[in-house]
ZAMIVEX-378747 format. One record per residue: y, x, z of N, C-alpha, C, CB in turn. Coordinates in steps of 0.02 Angstrom, whole numbers, plus 50000, padded with zeros to 5 digits. Glycine has a CB too. Layout:
BEGIN
YXZYXZYXZYXZ;...
end
This chain:
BEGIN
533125768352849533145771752914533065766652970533805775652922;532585767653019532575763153069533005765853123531905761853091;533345759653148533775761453217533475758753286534545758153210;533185764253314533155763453386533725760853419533025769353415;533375758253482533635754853538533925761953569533025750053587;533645768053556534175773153576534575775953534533935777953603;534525774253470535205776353446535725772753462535255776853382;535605764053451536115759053500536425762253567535675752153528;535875761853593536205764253689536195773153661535325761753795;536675776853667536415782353688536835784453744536345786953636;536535789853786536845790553842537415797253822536255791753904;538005796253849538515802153833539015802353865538745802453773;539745803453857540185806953909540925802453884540225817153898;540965801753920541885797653875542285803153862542545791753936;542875797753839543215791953842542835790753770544075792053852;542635792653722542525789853654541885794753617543325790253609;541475786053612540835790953565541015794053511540245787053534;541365789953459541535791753395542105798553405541845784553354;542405798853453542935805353447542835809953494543675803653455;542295809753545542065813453582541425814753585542235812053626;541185812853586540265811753567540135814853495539975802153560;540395809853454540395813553393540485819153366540625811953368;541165822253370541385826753364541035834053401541955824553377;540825831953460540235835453487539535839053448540005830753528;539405832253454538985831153401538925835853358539125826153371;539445835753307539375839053260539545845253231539475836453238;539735849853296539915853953299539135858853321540525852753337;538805857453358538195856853370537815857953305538075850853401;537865852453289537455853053215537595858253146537535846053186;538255860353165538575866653133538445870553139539015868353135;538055873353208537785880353234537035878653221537985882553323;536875876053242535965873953213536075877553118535725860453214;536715873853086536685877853019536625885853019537325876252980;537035887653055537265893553050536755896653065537795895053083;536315895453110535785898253155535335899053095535485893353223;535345891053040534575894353005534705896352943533915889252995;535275897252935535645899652882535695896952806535445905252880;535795890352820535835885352778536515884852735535705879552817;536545886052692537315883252632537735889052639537895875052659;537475895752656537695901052679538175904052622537145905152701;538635905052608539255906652538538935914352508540345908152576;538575914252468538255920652443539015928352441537865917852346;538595931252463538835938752484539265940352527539075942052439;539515936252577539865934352633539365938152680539985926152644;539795942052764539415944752796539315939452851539625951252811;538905943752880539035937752977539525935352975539125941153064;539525927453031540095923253044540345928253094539955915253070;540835929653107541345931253142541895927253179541555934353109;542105923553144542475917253175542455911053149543115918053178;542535905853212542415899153193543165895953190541905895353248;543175890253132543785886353131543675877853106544285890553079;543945874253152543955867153148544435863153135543795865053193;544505859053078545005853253059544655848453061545355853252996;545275843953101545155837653105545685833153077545015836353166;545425825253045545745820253011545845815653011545685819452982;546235811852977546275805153004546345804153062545855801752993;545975797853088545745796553165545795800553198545195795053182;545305805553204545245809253220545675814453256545045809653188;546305815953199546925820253213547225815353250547385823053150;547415810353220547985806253258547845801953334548205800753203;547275802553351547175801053418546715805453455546955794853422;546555812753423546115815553425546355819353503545975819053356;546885819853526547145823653595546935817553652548135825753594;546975812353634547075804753684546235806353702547325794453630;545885807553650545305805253665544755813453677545095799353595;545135817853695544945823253692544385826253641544825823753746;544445824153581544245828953520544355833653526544445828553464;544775838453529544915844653535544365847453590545665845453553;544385847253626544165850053658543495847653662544505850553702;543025842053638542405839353621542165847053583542455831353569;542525845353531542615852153469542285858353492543485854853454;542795861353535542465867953561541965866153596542875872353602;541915862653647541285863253669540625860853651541325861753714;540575857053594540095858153543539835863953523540275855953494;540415867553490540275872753469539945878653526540855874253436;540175877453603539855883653653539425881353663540125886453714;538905874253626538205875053658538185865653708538205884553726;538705864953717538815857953768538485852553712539825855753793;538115846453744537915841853724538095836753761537365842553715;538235830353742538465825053770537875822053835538615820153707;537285821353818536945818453864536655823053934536415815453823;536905828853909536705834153971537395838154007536155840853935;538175834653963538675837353986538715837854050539115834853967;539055845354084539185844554147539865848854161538565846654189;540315842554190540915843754179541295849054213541175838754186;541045852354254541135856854305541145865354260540445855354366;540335865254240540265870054168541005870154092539405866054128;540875865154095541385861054034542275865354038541475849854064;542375864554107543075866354125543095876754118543225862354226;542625877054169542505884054185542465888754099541675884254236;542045884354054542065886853980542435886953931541735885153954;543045879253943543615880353902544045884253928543935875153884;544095886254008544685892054021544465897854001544905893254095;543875898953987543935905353952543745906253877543555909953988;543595901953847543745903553785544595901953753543195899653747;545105899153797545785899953807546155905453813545915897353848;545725910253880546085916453897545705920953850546065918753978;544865921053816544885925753803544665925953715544535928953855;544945919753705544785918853607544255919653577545105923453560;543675918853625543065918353603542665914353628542825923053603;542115913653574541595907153587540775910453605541565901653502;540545912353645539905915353657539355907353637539895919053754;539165911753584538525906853536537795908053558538515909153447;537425905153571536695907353602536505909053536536145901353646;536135914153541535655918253470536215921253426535125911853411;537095918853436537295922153383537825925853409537445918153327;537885928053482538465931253513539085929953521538545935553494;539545931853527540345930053515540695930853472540725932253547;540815923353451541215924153371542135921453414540735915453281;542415924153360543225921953398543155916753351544075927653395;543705912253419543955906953405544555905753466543385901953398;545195903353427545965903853460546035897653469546605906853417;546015892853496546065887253500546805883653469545915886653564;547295886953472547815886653442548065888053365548055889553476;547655892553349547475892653280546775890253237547545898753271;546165890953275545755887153245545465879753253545385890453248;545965877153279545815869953298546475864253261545815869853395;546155864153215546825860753169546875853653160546825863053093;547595850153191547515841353173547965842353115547835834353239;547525838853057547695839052975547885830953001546915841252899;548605829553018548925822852998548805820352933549625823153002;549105825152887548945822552800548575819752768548865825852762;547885823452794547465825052749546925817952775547175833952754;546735814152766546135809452757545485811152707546455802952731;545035812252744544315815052702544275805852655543315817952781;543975806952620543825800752586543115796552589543935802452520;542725800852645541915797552638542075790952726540985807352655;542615794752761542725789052826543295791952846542125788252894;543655784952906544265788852947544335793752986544525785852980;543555794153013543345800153077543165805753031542595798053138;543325809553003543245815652959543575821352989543525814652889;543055828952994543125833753013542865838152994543115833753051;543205845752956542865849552936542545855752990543235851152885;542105860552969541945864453014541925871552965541285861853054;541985876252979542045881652937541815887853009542955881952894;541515892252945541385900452989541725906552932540265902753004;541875909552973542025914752926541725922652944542815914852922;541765928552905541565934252910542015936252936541385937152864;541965944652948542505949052989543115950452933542115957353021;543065949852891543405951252851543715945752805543105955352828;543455939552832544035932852840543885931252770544995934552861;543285931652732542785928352683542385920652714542155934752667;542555916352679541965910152694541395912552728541645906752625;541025911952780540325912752776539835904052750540115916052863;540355898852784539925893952787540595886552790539335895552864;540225882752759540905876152795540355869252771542055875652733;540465864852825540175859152825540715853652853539535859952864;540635848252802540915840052804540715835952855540695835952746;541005834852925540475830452962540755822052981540295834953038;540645817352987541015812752987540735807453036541105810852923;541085805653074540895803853168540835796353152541685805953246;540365791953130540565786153116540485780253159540345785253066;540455780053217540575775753263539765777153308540785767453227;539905774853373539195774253421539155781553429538405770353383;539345788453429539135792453407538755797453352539085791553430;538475792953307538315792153252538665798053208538455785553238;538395804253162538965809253125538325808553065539245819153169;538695810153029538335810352958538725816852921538445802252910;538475821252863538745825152838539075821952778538355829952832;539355824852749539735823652660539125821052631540055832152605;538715824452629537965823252574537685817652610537285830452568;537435816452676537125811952701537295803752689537155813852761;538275805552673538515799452673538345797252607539215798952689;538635803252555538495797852497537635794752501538635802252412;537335800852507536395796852493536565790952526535515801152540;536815788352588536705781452607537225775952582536695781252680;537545778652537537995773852524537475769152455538845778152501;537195762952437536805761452401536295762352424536845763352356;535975765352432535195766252481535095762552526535065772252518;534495757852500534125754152553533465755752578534055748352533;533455759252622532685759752635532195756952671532585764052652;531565753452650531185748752720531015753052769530445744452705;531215750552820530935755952881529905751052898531795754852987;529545757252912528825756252916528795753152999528345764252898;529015749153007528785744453059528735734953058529245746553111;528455734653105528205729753078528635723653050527805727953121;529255722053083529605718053075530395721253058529475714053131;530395723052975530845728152952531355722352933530555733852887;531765716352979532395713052963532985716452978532445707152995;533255715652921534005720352899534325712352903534075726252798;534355707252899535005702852916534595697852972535415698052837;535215694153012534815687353023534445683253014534905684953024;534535682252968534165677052927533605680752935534375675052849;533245684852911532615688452902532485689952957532575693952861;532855690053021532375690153080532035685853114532595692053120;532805677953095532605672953103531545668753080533245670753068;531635671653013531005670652959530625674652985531065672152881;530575678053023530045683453056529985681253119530255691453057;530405678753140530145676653235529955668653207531045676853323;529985664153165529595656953153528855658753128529995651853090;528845664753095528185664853067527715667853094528165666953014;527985674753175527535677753205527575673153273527655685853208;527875668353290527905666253348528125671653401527305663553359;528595676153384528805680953439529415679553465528845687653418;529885682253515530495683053505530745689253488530755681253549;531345687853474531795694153447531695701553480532585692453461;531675703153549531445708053599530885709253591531505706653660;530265704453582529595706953573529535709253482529005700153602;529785706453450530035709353376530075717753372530855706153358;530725717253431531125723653412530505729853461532195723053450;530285726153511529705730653548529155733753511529355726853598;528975727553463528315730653420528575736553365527895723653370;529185733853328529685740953293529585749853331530715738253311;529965748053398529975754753441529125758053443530295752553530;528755753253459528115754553455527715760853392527905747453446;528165758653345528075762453288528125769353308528535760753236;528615773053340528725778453336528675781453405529255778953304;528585777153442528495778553528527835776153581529115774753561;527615779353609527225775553663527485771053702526975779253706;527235765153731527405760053769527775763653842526715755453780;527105769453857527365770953916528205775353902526725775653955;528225776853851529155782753832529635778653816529225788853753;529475771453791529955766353781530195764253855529635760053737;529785761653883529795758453941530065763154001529115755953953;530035768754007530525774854033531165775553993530155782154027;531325775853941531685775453916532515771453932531305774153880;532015765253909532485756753933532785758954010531765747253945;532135761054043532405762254113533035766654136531905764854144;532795772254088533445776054105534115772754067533345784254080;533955770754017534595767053990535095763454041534355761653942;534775758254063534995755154123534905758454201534655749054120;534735761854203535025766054249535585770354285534835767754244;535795772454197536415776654166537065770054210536395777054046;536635765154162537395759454152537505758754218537315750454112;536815756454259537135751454337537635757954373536255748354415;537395764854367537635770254398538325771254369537175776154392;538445770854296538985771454275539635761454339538755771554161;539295758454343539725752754371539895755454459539215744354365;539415755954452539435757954535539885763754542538655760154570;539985770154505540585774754523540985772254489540575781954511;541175765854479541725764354444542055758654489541545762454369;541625757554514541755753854599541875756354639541335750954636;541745763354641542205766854678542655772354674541975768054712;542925772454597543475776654603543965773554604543555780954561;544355777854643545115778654644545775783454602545145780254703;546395780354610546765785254573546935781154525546425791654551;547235788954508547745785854441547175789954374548895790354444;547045786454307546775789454264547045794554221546575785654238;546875800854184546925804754161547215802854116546535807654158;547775808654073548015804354002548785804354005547705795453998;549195801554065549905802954068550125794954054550185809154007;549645791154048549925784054037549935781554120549375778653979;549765782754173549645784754270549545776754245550475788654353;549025772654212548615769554238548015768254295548555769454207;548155763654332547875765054398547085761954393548375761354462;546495765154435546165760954433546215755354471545775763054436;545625751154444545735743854489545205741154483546275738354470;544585743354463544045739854494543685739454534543785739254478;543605746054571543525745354647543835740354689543715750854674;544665741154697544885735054750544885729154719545595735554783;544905725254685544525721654653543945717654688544335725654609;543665724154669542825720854690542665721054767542125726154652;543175725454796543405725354881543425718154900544235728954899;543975714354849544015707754871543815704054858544345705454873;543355704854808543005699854789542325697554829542885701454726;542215704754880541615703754935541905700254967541305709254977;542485700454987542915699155049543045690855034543715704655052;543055686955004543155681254974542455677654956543575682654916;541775680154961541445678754943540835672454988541375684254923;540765667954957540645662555023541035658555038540585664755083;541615658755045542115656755078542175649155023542785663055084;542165643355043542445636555022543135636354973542615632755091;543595639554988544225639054954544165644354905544855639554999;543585648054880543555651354825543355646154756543055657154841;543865645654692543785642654646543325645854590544355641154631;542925639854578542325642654535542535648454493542015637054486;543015646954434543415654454397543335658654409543965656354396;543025662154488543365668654516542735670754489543615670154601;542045668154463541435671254424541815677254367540955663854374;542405672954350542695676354284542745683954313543545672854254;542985683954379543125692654405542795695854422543455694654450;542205691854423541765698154455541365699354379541115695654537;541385696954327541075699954258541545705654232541005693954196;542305702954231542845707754217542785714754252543505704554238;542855713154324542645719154380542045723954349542325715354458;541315721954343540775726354327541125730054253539945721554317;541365726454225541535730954132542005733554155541765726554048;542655733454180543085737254196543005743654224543365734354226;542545741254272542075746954336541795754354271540965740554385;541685750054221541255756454171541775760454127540645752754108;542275754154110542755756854058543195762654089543245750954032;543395760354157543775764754190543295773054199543975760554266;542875771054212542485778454213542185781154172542055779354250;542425778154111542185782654041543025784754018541655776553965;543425779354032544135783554027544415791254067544625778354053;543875790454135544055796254147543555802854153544385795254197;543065802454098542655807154061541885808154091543045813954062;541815798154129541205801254148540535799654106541115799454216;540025798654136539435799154106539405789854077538765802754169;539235789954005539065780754003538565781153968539595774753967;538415774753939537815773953882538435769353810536915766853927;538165770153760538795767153718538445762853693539225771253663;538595756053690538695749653688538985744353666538755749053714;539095746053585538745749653548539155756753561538675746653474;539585757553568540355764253560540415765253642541415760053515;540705770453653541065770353735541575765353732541465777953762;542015764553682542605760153692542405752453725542985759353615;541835750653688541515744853729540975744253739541595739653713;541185750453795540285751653842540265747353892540075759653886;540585744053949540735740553983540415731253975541405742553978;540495729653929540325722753895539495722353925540415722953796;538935724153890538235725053898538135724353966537975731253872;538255731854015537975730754062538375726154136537735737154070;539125725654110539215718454143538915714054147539565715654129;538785709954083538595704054055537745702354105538535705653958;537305710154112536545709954126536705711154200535995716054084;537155713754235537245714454298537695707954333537555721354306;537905704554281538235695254299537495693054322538635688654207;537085693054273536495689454259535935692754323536245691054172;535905699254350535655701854390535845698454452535745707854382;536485698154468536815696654534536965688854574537465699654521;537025686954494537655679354501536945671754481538625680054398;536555676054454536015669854406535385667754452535605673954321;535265663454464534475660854533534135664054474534135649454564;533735664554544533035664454473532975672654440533335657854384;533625676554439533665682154389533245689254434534615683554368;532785690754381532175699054396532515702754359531225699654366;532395707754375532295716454335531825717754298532165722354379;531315713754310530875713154246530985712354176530545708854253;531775707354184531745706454120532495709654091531605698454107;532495713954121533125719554101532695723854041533415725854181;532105725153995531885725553929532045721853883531355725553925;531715713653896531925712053861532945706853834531345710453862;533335709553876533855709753864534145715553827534075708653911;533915721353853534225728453811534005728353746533985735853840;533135725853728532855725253666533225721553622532245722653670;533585713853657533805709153606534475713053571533985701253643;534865712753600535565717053631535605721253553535405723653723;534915727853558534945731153526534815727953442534595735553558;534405726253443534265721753398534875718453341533975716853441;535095713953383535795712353349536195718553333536265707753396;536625723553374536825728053371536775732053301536605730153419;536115732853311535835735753219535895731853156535025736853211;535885726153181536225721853105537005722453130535925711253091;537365722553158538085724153150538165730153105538425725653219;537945733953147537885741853110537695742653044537375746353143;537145741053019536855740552980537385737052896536295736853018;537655730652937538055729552875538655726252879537705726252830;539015731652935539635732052934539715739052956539955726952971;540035737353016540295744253043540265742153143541335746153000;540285748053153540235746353248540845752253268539175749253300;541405755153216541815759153238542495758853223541635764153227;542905758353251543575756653281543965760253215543755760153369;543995766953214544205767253163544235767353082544275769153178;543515763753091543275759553005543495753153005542375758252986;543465746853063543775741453060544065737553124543375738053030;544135742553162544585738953220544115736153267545095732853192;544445734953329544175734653396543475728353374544905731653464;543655721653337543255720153326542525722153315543475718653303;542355726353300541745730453285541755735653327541685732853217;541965734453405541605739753448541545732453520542245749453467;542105731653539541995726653558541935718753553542175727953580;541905717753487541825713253450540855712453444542295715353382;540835717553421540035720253422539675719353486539965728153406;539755723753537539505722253613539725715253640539825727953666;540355711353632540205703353644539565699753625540695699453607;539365699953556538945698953541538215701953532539165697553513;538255708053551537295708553592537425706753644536805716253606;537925707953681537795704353762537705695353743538705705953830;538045693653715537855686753717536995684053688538455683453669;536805687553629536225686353613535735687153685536085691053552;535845693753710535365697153755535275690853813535705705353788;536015689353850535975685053886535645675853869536605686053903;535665676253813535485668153769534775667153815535275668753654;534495674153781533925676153772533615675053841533915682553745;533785676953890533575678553970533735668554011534365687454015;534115665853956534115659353994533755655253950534835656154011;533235658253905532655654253918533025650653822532625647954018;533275653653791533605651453716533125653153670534325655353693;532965650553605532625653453555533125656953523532255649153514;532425660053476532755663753413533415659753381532165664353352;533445654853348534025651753343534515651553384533935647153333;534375651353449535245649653508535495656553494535165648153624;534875661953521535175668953528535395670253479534815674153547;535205669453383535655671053354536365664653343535275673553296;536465659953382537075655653361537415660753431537025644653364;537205661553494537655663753534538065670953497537275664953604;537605675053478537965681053453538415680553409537615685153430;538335675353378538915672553301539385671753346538755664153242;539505664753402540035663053427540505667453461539875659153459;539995673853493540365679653509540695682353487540195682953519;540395686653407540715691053373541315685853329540145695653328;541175680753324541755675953280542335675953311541605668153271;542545675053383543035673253402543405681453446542845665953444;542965686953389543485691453387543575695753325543415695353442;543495692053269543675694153215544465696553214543495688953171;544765701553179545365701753179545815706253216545475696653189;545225708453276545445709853322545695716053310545085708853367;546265720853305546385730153299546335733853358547135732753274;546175740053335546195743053382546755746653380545695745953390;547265749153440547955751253455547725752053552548695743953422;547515758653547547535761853610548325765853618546855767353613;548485763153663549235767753679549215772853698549675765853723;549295777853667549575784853697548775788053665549805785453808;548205784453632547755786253585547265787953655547995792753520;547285783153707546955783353777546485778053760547455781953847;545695777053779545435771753785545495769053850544865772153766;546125766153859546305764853940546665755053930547145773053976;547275758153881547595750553868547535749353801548385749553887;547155744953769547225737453799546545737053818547485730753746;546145744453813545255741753799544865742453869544735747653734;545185743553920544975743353991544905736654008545455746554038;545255731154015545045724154005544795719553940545545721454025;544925722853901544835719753846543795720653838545425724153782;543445723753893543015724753888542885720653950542875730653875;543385719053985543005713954040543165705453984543565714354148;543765704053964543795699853898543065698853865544285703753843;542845702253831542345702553799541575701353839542445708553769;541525702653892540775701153935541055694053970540495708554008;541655691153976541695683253989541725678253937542255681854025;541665682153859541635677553789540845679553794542185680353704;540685685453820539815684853828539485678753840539545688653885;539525678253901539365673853950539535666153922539775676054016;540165664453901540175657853871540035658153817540695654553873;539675662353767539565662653696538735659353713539685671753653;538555663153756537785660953789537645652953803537695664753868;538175652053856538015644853863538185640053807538345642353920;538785642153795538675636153742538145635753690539225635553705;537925640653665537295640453633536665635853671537095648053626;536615637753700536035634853764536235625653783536225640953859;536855623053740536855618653751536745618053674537315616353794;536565619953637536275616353553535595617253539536635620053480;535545617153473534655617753464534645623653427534195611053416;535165627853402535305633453373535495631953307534805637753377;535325623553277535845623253227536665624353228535755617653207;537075626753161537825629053163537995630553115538025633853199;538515628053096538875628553034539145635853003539445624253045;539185642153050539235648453028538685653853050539845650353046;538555655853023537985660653005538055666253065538065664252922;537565672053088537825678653112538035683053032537135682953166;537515682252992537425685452943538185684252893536715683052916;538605677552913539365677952878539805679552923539645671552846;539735679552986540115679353036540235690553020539605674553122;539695693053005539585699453024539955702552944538645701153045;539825699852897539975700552826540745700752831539665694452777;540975691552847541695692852847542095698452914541995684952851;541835701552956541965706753013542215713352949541085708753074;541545713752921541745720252872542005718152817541185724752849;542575711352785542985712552743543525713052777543005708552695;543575709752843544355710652860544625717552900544545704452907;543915719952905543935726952935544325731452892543225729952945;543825730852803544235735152735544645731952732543975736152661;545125723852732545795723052715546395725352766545855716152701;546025727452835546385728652892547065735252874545775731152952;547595734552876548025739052867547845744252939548795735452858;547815751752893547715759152937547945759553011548135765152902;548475756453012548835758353091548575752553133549805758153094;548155751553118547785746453151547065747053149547945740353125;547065754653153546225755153152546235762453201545775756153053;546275762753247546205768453309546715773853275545255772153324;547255772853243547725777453232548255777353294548025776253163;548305772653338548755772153367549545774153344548515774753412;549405770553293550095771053235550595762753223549655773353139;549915757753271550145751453273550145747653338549805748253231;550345741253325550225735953386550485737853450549475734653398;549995737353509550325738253568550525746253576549875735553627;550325750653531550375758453529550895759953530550125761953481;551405757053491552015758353485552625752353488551995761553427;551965748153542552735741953568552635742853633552735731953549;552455749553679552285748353743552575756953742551405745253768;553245755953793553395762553800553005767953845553985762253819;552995774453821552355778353840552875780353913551995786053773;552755778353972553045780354039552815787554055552825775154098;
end
């Protein structure tokens, strides 16, 4: 399977791809069944009512991160990249007051939100942690239909069947430069004389026109700078009950206000990278529009890191905001590819562990690094956050991962330079650096993987 630069970026709605996006997602894809009447339970009448369990992950942080309610509005037709939150509200109060779900092409099936929306604490599906079933039933409370869907990070859902076929399955994707590890991209950019971005450009090429890519990228980064900029200017306290405040607006108030000025110490670069990721995190915490990067949890990282480089760097065009998103993505897909990019498969490491390191490659890349720096910068990135868990308090993507995404675009930034000061020789690999990510991910004990069952989750009293 080849992975686009838009399955990497895709554009969607917070606080969480994998528990909001996803779950969306695939609820969506449940009615597309129903619609063509696929796996339909022989002699069962019309669906009549819909019912949803959710697991693992899922259940246990599934309120923090508004699953539940992703859930239904999947199911009324809502899609993440066209969500509009105004619609969104107006549709869950009435399928609240009036226990039904109006289905395009298939009318109004009931659904109680209190009874058909189930967090199965117990129960853990066994194909991933993000596991959720979906079921329809007849009037007469016979199966009509039930499907396995499983949210596996970035947005990303796969069914029961989909997972096993890919579990063992390698398939070459038909483009030109089909590298599944480092190393093999490395051996492909010495032998075509390309870089990594023009690599990954001729790939997209495969399946897209120049001119739909190149609109594309645009809107990608469009999403992002827009996602920083209302994040520069909201105010308030964030949604959730943890009355975390924002703070990257005033912030970045003072950071104009300070700017120029002689007695400002070089460091203060560090705040204004923190500021732009914060600016995003905060406004995907409070349900707005982002691009995920690789995940919403660390959507913030990327377009910090390219808007440091936009703002702060001589010399820095918009021209070359392609080939940064290209590199970015690039790496991204070997994370993905052979590990994991979702929080609750191996911990924060692999969401923002992951986006440290395409931002660092991407940026290598734009200061003029070869194929070698850009892949030693992305190693140095993702290395020095191995280990890392994820433990959102109160099952909010607010604490610890609201800075922890400005954290991560300032290990960007120095993952870059220091690369840029070698020849791209280095004693650890991306390709071990990414390997050992996904053993310590599987040795990682559960409450330390977006259960908010560990760490700061339950050493930080919920005020």
């Amino acid at each position: 399977m080849f992975l686009s630069i838009f399955d990497v970026f895709k554009i969607g709605v917070g606080p969480s791809s994998s528990h909001t996006m996803g779950p969306m997602v695939a609820a969506a894809r449940f009615l597309d069944l129903l619609r063509a009447g696929r796996d339909i339970v022989p002699g069962a009448g019309a669906a009549a009512r819909l019912h949803a369990s959710l697991h693992g992950s899922l259940a246990f942080t599934g309120k923090g991160h508004a699953t539940d309610r992703a859930t239904i509005l999947g199911l009324a037709g809502f899609a993440p990249e066209t969500f509009d939150a105004e619609a969104a509200a107006a549709t869950l109060a009435a399928i609240e007051a009036d226990h039904v779900i109006q289905v395009e092409s298939m009318g109004a099936l009931a659904f109680n939100p209190a009874r058909d929306l189930e967090f199965d604490y117990d129960t853990t599906l066994p194909g991933h942690a993000n596991g959720m079933v979906l079921s329809a039933f007849d009037a007469q409370g016979n199966l009509h239909a039930r499907q396995t869907y499983y949210s596996v990070g970035g947005g990303f859902v796969l069914t029961d069947r989909e997972l096993d076929q890919q579990h063992g399955h390698i398939d070459v994707p038909d483009v030109p430069y089909p590298f599944r590890t480092a190393k093999a991209m490395l051996a492909m950019a010495a032998e075509s004389g390309l870089s990594i971005a023009e690599m990954k450009r001729a790939n997209e090429l495969k399946y897209r026109s120049a001119a739909a890519l190149d609109e594309g990228i645009a809107k990608i980064w469009s999403v992002m700078e827009n996602c920083i900029e209302q994040g520069l200017k909201g105010e308030g306290i964030l949604p959730g009950g943890l009355n975390v405040r924002r703070r990257a607006g005033a912030i970045h108030t003072s950071l104009k206000a300070e700017h120029g000025k002689n007695q400002a110490p070089p460091h203060i670069i560090n705040d204004w990278i923190s500021t732009y990721a914060m600016a995003v995190n905060e406004e995907n915490a409070a349900g707005g529009q982002v691009v995920t990067a690789p995940t919403n949890g660390a959507a913030g990282v990327v377009p910090a890191t390219l808007r440091y480089y936009l703002d702060h760097m001589p010399g820095a065009t918009r021209d070359r905001i392609p080939e940064f998103l290209l590199t970015a993505a690039a790496i991204g897909g070997l994370i993905k590819f052979n590990a994991s990019i979702s929080g609750a498969e191996v911990g924060c490491q692999g969401e923002v562990g992951s986006a440290s390191a395409m931002a660092a490659g991407a940026l290598c890349a734009l200061l003029g690094g070869t194929p070698e720096q850009v892949e030693n910068a992305a190693e140095i990135a993702l290395e020095h956050h191995l280990g890392m868990t994820c433990d959102p308090i109160k099952g909010l993507v607010q604490a610890p991962c609201i800075e922890r995404n400005g954290l991560g675009a300032i290990k960007a930034v120095s993952a870059a330079s220091l690369s840029m000061r070698g020849d791209g020789k280095h004693l650890v690999s991306l390709d071990a650096c990414v390997e050992t990510m996904r053993q310590t991910g599987r040795d990682m004990n559960e409450k330390y993987k977006e259960t908010s069952l560990g760490g700061l989750a339950v050493n930080v009293p919920e005020c």
